[in-house]
C-alpha positions as a Python dict, from the first residue, in 0.01 Angstrom:
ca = {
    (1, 'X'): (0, 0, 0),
    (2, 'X'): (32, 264, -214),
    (3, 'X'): (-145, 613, -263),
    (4, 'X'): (-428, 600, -509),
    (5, 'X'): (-562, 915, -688),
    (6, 'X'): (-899, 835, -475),
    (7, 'X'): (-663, 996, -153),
    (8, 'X'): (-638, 1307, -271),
    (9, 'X'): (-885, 1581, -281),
    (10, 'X'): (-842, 1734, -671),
    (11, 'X'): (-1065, 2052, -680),
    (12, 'X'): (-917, 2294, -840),
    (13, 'X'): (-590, 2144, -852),
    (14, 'X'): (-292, 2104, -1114),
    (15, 'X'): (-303, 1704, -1154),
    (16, 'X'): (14, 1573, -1404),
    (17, 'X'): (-97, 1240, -1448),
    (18, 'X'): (158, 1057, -1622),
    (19, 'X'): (-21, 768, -1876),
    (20, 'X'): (101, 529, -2157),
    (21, 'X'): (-50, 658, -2463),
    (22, 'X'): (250, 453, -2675),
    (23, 'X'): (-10, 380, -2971),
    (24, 'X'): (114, 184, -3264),
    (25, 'X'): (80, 456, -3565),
    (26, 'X'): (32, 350, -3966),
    (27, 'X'): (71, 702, -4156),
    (28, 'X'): (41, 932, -3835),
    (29, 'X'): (-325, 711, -3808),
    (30, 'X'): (-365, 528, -3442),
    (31, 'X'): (-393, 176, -3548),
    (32, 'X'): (-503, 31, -3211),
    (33, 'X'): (-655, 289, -2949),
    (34, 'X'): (-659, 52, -2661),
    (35, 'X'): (-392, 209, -2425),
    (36, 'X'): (-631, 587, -2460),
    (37, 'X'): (-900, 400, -2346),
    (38, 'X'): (-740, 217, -2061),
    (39, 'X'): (-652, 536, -1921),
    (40, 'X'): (-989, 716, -1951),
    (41, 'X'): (-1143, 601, -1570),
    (42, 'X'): (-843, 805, -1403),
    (43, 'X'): (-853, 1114, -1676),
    (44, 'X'): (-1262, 1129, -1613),
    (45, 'X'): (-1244, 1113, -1248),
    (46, 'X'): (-936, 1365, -1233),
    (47, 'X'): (-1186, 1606, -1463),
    (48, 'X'): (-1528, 1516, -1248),
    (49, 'X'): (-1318, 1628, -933),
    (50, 'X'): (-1292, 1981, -1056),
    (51, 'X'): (-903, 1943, -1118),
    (52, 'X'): (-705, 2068, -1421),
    (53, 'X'): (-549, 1790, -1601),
    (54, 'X'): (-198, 1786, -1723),
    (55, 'X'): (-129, 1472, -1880),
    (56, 'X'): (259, 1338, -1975),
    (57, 'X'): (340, 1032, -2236),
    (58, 'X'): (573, 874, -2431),
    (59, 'X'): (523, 755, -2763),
    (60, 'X'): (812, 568, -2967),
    (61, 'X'): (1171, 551, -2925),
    (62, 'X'): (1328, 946, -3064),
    (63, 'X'): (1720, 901, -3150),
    (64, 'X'): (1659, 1213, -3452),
    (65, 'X'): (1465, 1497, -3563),
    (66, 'X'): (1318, 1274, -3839),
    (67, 'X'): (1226, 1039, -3496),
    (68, 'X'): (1018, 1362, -3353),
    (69, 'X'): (806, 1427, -3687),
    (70, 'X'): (687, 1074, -3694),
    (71, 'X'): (648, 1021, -3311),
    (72, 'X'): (404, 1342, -3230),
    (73, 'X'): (130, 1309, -2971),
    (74, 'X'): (-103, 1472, -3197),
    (75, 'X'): (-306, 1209, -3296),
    (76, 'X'): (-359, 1045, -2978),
    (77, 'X'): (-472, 1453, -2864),
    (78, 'X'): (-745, 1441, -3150),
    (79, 'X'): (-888, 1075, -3045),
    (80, 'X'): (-866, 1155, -2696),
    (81, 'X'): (-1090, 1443, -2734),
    (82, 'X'): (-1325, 1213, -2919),
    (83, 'X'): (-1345, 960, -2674),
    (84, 'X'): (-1369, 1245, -2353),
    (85, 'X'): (-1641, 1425, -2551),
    (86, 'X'): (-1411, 1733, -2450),
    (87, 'X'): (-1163, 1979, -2557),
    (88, 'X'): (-786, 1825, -2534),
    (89, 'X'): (-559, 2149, -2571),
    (90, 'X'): (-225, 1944, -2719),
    (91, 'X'): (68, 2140, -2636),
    (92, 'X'): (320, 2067, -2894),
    (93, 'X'): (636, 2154, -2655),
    (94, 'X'): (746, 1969, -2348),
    (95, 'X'): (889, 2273, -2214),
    (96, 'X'): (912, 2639, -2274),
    (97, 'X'): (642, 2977, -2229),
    (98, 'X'): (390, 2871, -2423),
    (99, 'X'): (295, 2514, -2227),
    (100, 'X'): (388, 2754, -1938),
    (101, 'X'): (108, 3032, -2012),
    (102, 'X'): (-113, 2716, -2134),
    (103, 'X'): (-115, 2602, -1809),
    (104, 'X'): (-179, 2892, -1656),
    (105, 'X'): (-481, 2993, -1796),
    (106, 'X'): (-665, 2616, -1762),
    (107, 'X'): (-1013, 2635, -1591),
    (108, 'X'): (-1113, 2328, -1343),
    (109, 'X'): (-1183, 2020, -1608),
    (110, 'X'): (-956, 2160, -1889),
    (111, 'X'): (-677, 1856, -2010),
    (112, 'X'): (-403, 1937, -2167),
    (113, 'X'): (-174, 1719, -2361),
    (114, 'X'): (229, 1754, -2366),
    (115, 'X'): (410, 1666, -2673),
    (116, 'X'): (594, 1296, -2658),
    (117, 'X'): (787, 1330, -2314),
    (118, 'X'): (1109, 1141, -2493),
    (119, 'X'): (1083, 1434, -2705),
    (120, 'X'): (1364, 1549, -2417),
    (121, 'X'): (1527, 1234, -2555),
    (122, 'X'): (1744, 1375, -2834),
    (123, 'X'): (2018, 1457, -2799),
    (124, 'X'): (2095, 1389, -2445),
    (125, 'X'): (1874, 1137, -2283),
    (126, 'X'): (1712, 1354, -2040),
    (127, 'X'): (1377, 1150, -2054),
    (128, 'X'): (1475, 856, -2005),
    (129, 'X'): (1802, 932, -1780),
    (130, 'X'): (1602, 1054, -1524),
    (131, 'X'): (1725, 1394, -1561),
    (132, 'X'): (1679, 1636, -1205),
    (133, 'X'): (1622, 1941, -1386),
    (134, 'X'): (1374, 1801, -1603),
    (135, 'X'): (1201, 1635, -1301),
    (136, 'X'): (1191, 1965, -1126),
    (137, 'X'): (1063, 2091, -1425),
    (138, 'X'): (753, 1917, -1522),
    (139, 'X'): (711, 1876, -1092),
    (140, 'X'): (648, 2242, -1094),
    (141, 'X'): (357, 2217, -1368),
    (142, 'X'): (128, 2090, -1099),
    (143, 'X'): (-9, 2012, -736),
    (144, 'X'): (-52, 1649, -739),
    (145, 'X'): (145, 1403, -969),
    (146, 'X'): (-49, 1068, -1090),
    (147, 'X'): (143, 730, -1220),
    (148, 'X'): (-137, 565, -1421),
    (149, 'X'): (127, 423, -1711),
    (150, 'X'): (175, 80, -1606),
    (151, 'X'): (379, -28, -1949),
    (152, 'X'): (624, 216, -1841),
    (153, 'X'): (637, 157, -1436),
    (154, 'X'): (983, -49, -1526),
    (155, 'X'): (1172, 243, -1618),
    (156, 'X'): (1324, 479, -1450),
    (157, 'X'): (1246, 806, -1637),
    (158, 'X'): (1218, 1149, -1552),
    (159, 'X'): (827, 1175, -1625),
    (160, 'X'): (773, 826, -1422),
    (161, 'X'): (987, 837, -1112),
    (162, 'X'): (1140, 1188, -1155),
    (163, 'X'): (845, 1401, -1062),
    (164, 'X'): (706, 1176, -799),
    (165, 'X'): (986, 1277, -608),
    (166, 'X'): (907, 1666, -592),
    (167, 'X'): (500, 1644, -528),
    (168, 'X'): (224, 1449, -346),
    (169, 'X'): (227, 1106, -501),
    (170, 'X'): (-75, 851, -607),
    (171, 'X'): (-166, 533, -850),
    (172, 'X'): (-406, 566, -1107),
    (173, 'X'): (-712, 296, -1164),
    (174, 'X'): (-538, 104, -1452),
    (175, 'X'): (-230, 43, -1212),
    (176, 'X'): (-433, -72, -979),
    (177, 'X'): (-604, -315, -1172),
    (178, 'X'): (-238, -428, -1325),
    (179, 'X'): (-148, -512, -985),
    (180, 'X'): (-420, -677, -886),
    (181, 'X'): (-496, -871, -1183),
    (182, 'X'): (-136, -1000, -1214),
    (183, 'X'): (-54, -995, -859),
    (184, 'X'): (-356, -1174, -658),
    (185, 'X'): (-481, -1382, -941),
    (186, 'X'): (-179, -1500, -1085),
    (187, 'X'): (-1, -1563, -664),
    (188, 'X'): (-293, -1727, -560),
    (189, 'X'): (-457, -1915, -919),
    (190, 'X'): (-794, -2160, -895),
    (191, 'X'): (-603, -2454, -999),
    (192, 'X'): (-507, -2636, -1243),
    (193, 'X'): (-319, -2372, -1345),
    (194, 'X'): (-99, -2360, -1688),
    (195, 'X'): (122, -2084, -1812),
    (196, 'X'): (152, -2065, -2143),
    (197, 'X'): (511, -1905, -2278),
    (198, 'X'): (585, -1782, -2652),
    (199, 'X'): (809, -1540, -2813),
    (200, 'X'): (1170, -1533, -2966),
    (201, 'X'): (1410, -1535, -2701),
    (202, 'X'): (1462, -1769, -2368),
    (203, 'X'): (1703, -1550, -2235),
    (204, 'X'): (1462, -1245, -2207),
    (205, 'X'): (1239, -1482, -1988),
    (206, 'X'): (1447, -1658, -1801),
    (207, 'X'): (1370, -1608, -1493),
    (208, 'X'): (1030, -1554, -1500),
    (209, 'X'): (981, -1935, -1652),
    (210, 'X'): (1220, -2007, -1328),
    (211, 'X'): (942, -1822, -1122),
    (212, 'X'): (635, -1959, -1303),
    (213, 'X'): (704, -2260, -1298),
    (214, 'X'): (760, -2346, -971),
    (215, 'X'): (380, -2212, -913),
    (216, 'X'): (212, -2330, -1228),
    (217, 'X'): (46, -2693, -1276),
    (218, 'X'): (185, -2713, -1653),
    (219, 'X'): (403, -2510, -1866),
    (220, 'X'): (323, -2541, -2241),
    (221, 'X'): (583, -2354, -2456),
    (222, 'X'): (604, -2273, -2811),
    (223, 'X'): (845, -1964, -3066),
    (224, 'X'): (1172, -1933, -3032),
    (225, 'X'): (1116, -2098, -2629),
    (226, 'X'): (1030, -2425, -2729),
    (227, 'X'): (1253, -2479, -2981),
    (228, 'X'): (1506, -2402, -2726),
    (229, 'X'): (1380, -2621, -2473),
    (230, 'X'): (1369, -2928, -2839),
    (231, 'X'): (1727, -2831, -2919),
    (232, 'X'): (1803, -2924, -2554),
    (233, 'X'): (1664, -3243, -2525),
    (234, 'X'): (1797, -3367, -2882),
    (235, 'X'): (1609, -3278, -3185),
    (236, 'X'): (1731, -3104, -3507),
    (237, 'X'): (1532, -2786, -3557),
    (238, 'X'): (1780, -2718, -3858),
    (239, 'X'): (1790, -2340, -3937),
    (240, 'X'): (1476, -2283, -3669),
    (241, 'X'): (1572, -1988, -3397),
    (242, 'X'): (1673, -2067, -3056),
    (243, 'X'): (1885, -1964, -2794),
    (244, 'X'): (2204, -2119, -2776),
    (245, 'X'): (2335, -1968, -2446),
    (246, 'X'): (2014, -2096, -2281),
    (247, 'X'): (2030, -2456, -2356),
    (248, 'X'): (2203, -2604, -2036),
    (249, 'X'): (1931, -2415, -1848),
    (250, 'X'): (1724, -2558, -2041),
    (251, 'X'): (1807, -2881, -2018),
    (252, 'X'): (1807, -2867, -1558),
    (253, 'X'): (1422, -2725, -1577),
    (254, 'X'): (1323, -3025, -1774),
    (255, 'X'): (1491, -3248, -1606),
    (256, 'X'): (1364, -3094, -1288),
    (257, 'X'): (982, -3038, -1417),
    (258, 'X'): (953, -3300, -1699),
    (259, 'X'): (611, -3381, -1593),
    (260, 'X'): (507, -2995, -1583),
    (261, 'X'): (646, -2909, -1930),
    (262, 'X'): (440, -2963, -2266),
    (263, 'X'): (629, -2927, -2581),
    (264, 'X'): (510, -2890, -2965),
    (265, 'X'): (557, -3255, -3232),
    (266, 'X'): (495, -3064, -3514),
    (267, 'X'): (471, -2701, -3689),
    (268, 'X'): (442, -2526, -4026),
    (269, 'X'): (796, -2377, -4192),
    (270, 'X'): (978, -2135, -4408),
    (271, 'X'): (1313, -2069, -4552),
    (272, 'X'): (1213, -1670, -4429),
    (273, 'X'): (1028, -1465, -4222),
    (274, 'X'): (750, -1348, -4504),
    (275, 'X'): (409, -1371, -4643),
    (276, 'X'): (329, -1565, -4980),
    (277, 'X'): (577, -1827, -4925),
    (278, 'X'): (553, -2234, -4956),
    (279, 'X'): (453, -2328, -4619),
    (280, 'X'): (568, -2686, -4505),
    (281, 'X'): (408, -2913, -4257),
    (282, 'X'): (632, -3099, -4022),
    (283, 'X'): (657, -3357, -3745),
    (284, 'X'): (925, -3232, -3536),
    (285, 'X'): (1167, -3505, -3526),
    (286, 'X'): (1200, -3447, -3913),
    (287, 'X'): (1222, -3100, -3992),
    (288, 'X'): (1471, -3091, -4333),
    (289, 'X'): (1707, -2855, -4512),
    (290, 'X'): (1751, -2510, -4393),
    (291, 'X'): (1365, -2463, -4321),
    (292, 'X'): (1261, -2290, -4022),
    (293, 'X'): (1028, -2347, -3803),
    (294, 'X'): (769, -2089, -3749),
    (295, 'X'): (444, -2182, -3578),
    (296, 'X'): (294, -2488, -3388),
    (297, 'X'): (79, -2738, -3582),
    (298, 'X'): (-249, -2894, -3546),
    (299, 'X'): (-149, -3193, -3356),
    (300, 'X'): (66, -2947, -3119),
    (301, 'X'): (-264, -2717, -3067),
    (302, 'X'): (-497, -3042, -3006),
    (303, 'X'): (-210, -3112, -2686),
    (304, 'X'): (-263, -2840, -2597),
    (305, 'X'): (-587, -2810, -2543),
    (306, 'X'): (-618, -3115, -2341),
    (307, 'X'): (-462, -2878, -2060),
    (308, 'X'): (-633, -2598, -2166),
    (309, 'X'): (-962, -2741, -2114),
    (310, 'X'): (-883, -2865, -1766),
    (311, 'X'): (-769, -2539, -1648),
    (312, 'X'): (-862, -2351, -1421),
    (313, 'X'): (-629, -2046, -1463),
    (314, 'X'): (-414, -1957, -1752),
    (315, 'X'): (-126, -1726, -1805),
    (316, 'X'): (-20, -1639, -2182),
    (317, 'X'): (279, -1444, -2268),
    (318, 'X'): (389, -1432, -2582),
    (319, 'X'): (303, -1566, -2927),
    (320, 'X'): (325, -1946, -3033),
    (321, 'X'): (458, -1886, -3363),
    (322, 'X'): (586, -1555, -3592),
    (323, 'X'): (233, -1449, -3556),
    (324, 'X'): (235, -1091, -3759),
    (325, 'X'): (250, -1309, -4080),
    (326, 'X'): (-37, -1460, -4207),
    (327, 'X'): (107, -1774, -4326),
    (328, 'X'): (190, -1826, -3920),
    (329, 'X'): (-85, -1723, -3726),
    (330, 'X'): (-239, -2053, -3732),
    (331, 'X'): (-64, -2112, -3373),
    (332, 'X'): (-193, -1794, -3218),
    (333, 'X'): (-526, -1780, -3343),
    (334, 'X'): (-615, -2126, -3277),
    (335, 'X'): (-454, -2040, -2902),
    (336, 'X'): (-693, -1796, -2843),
    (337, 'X'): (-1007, -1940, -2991),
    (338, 'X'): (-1001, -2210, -2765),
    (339, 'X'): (-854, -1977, -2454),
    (340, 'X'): (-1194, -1782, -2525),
    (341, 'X'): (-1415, -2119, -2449),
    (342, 'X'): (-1223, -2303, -2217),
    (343, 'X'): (-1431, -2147, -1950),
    (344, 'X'): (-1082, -2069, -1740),
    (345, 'X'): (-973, -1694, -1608),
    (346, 'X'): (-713, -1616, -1854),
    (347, 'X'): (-494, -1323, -1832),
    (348, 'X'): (-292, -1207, -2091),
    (349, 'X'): (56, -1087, -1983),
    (350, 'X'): (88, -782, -2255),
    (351, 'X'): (372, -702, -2508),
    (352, 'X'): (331, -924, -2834),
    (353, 'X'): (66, -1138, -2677),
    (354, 'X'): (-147, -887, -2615),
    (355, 'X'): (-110, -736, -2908),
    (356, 'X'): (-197, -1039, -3066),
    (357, 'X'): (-511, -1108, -2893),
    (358, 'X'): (-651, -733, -2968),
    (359, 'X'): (-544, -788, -3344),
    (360, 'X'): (-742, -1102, -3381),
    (361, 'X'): (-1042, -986, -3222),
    (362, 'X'): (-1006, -1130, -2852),
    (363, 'X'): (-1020, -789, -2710),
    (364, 'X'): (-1270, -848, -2485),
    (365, 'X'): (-1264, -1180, -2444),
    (366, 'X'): (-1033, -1285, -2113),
    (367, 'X'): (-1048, -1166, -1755),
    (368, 'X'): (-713, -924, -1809),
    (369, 'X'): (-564, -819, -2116),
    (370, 'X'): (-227, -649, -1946),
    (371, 'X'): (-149, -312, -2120),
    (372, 'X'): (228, -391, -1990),
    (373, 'X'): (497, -587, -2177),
    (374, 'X'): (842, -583, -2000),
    (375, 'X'): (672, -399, -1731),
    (376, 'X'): (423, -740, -1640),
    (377, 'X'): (713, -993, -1677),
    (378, 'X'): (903, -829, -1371),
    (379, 'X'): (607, -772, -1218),
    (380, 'X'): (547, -1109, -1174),
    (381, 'X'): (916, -1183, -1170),
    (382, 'X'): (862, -1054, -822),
    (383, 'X'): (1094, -693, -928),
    (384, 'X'): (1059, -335, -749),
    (385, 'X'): (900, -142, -1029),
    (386, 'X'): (1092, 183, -1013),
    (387, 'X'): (762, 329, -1106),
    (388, 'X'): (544, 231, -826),
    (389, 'X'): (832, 217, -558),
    (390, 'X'): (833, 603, -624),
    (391, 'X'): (481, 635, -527),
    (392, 'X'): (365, 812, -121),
    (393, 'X'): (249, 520, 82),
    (394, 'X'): (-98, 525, 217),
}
């Protein structure tokens, strides 16, 4: 069991607590505030235990200058003071004499905000490299160093796993609920339980389906999965997306688990990936020309449901269809609506799903809404999380 931030004693101390603040931005505006908010129960109880708060996050991928501009912390410094009713002093440096001399002068409750830690990204990877100096570095900003960025607990970067290795170690309170959430709910489910997989690729998911599956009652698929898993068994998706190099896989899990996996008949298409398009309606064993196939269909989602409703437990990751157009989030949406009344504990495994679920107004509507993409599916994939591996033990 790992060190949570409730072992330490904070007064008066430097706490870096590292948190995923990775906000989607429209025109340097936070479109979806969700991951601030998440991390507000460890940043209030860091502040009511008389500590000074130094907090660390990443936001965006920076490969240029242009990258920086565009990727700035700024925003997320400005809501955060909103939504702490406080003072956030943004520092916009990750390193250097004036965060130095910032730092120094904090009074017990102050928070300060570094700029974008993969800032240190361009032009040599430092960030994300894991870099020893730069651990050492932001290590000697503080006391006490606290992981509460779950999203990020899968990489191995210098503000993650690099400064846990150079000060007294903890977990913060959204961490904690990750791993409980997705760890005892999902390893021990209230059956029947159904798992319900979306999104482009097979590949990418591989073997969590392998892992899922084994433990789930049903597997109902849809995207890019389940036309992988049609492809396999015979039908003619024409110019639909799937993943060719998974096929023979596959083909041995539903010959293994035929009776556990629950497949679309029919689905709306395109010719492209766009809005204000002719949509076409098709049973699956006709799908013509060089149409695509984009979402699931009414006749797929009333299948569906029929499990659904007899569930117990459900696990969605990923969307059913090319949800951010309109013409195809029939899948989704319907998904959801009925996920929201089917009386079962959903939890909803992050990344595109969860993004999903906020964006169509199912924020609060399941038991867990994971703030984690990659970092849930190894999670449950049974990985080490370099992230929480690097945390003290109690």
């Amino acid at each position: 069991m790992k060190k949570m931030i409730t072992d330490f004693d904070l007064n008066g101390k430097k706490v870096i607590i590292r948190c995923d603040f990775n906000v989607p931005l429209k025109d340097g505006v936070i479109d979806d505030d969700t991951r601030i908010k998440a991390s507000l129960k460890t940043i209030n109880y860091a502040i009511s235990s008389n500590a000074k708060v130094i907090l660390l996050s990443h936001l965006g991928r920076i490969k240029s200058e242009e990258d920086k501009k565009k990727n700035t912390l700024l925003p997320v410094a400005k809501r955060l003071s909103e939504l702490l009713d406080r003072k956030v002093l943004f520092v916009n440096e990750t390193r250097g004499s004036v965060l130095e001399e910032s730092i120094n002068k904090m009074n017990d409750k102050d928070v300060i905000l570094l700029e974008n830690t993969r800032y240190e990204d361009y032009p040599l990877k430092k960030e994300s490299n894991c870099d020893i100096e730069l651990s050492k570095y932001w290590a000697s900003l503080g006391d006490i160093f606290i992981n509460d960025a779950f999203g990020s607990c899968h990489r191995s970067c210098a503000s993650i796993v690099g400064i846990a290795k150079y000060l007294p170690s903890g977990i913060g309170f959204l961490i904690e609920k990750e791993i409980k959430m997705l760890g005892a709910t999902l390893n021990d489910p209230k059956r029947p339980y159904v798992v319900i997989m979306g999104g482009a690729k097979m590949n990418d998911k591989i073997k969590v389906i392998d892992k899922l599956i084994k433990k789930c009652d049903y597997l109902l698929l849809g995207g890019g999965i389940a036309n992988t898993f049609l492809t396999a068994i015979g039908y003619d998706l024409k110019s639909s997306i799937y993943d060719s190099e998974s096929i023979e896989h596959a083909k041995n899990l539903m010959s293994k688990y035929k009776n556990k996996i629950v497949l679309p008949v029919d689905g709306y298409a395109s010719n492209e990936y766009a809005d204000n398009l002719e949509v076409k309606y098709y049973d699956l064993k006709n799908v013509f020309n060089d149409e695509m196939i984009l979402d699931i269909g009414p006749k797929t989602i009333e299948l569906f449901k029929k499990y659904i409703n007899k569930s117990k437990t459900v696990f969605l990751n990923g969307p059913v269809g090319v949800s951010e157009f309109k013409n195809f989030e029939y899948g989704t949406k319907s998904l959801l609506d009925i996920l929201k009344n089917s009386g079962a504990s959903v939890i909803v495994g992050g990344g595109d799903s969860a993004s999903a679920a906020i964006r169509f107004g199912y924020k609060d509507s399941f038991l867990h809404i994971s703030t984690g993409g990659g970092a849930s599916l190894e999670y449950i994939e049974g990985k080490v999380l370099p992230g929480i591996d690097a945390i003290e033990n109690k």
